[in-house]
N, C-alpha and C positions, 0 to 999 in steps of 0.2 A: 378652192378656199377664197375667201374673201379678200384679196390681196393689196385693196387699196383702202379697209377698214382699219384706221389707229385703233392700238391696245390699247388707249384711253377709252372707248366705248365698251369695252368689256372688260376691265381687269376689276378687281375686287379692292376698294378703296380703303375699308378697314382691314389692316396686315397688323397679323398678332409679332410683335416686338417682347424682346428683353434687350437687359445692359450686357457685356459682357463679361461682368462679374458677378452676375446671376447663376445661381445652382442648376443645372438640368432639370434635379425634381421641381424647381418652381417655375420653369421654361414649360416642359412638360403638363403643368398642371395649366396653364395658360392655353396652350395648343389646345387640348381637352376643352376647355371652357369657348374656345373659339372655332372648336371642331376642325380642325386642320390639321397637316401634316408636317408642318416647318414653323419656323422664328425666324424672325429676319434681326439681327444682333446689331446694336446700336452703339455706338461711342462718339460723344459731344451732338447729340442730336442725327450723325449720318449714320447709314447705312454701312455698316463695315466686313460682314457673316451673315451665314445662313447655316441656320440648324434645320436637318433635315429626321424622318425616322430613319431613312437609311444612316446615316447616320449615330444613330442611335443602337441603330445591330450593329454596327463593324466597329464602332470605336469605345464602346459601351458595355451594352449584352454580353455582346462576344470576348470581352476582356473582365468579365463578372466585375465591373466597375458599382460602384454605390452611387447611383443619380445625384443626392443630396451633397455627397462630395465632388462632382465633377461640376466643373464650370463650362459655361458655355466660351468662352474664349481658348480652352484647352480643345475643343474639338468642333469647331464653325471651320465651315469651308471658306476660306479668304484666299486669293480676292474676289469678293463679290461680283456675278457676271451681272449684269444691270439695262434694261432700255428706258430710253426717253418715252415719255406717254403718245407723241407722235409716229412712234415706229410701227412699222404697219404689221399687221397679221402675220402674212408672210415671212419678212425680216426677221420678225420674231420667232417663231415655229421656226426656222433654217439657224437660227442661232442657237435653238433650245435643241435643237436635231445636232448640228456640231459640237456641242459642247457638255452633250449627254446628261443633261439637266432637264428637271417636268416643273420646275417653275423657275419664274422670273421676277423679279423684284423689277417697279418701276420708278423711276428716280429721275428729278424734273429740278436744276438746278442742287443738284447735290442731296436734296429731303425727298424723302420716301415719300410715295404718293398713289402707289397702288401694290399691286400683285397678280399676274395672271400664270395660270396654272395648264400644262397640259391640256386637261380636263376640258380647262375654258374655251381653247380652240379649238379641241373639239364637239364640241356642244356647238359652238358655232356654227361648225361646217355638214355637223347630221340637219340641224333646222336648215339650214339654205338647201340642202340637197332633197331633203323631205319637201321642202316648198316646193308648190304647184307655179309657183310666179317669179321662177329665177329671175325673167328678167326685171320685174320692178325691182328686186334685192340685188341687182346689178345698180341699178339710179339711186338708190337710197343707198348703197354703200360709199358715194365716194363723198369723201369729207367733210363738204361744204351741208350740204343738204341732208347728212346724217345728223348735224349739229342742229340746223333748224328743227328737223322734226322729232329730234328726241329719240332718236336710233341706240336701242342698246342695251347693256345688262341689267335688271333690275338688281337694286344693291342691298335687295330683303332677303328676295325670291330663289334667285340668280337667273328667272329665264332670260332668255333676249325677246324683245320687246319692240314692236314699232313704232311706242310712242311711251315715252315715259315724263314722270310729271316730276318737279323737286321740292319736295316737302321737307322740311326741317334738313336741311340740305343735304338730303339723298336723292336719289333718282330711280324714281321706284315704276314700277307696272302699273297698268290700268286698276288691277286685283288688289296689288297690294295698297296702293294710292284708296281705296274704296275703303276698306279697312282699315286706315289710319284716320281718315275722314270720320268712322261711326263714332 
């Protein structure tokens, strides 16, 4: 794995949020709209809970609960487990492995600022292993030089990318950047 690539270069900058006196079913319907599996639950602008679907079976489903009656403060896992956008792959993935969690909220002076998933790291680590050029993705992984050349997830798309452009301030693929452009 990439071990000296920050989770800033691939975590997912748009995180579907609610308040936590929002209903489940309008939590719910928000996940749906943003295609995802969690909420990350907000109070005075931080990050406080995370709604997960598992979640959703054990404290939910499985108690024949009514979504529209259950709030997300009544069943968000707190305390929030959190990294800095600087922490690296590694760090992260051994946190998310100790702490039996498949995502992470990223949190950069107390405000939410991304989201990386399982998923995310692994998607990472099939692409560098598939590469025929480990070692130039060894030179462009470390920090300084990922930053210049634009190393990292497209925030359309989601591939990883080795050169992404910032268009209306996302950070998008070659592909997708060409599409936005027509």
């Amino acid at each position: 794995m990439t071990h000296n690539m920050p989770v800033k270069e691939i975590m997912t900058r748009e995180v579907c949020t609610a308040l936590m006196d929002e209903s489940l079913l309008n939590a719910s319907r928000r996940m749906l709209e943003y295609g995802v599996g969690s909420v990350v639950v907000m109070e005075n602008g931080h990050p406080v809970g995370i709604v997960t679907e598992k979640d959703l079976v054990e404290k939910v489903i499985s108690r024949n609960k009514v979504p529209s009656e259950v709030l997300l403060k009544d069943i968000m896992t707190s305390p929030l487990i959190v990294a800095d956008p600087h922490t690296s792959l590694r760090e992260a993935a051994q946190l998310m492995l100790r702490k039996g969690i498949r995502r992470l909220p990223i949190v950069d002076n107390g405000k939410l600022v991304g989201i990386i998933t399982d998923n995310d790291i692994l998607s990472v680590s099939l692409d560098l292993i598939e590469s025929n050029e480990i070692k130039n993705y060894k030179m462009l992984l470390r920090e300084e030089i990922a930053e210049d050349l634009g190393f990292g997830k497209c925030e359309k798309c989601g591939k990883l990318s080795d050169f992404l452009e910032e268009i209306d301030g996302l950070r998008l693929c070659e592909d997708c950047a060409e599409l936005t452009h027509e």
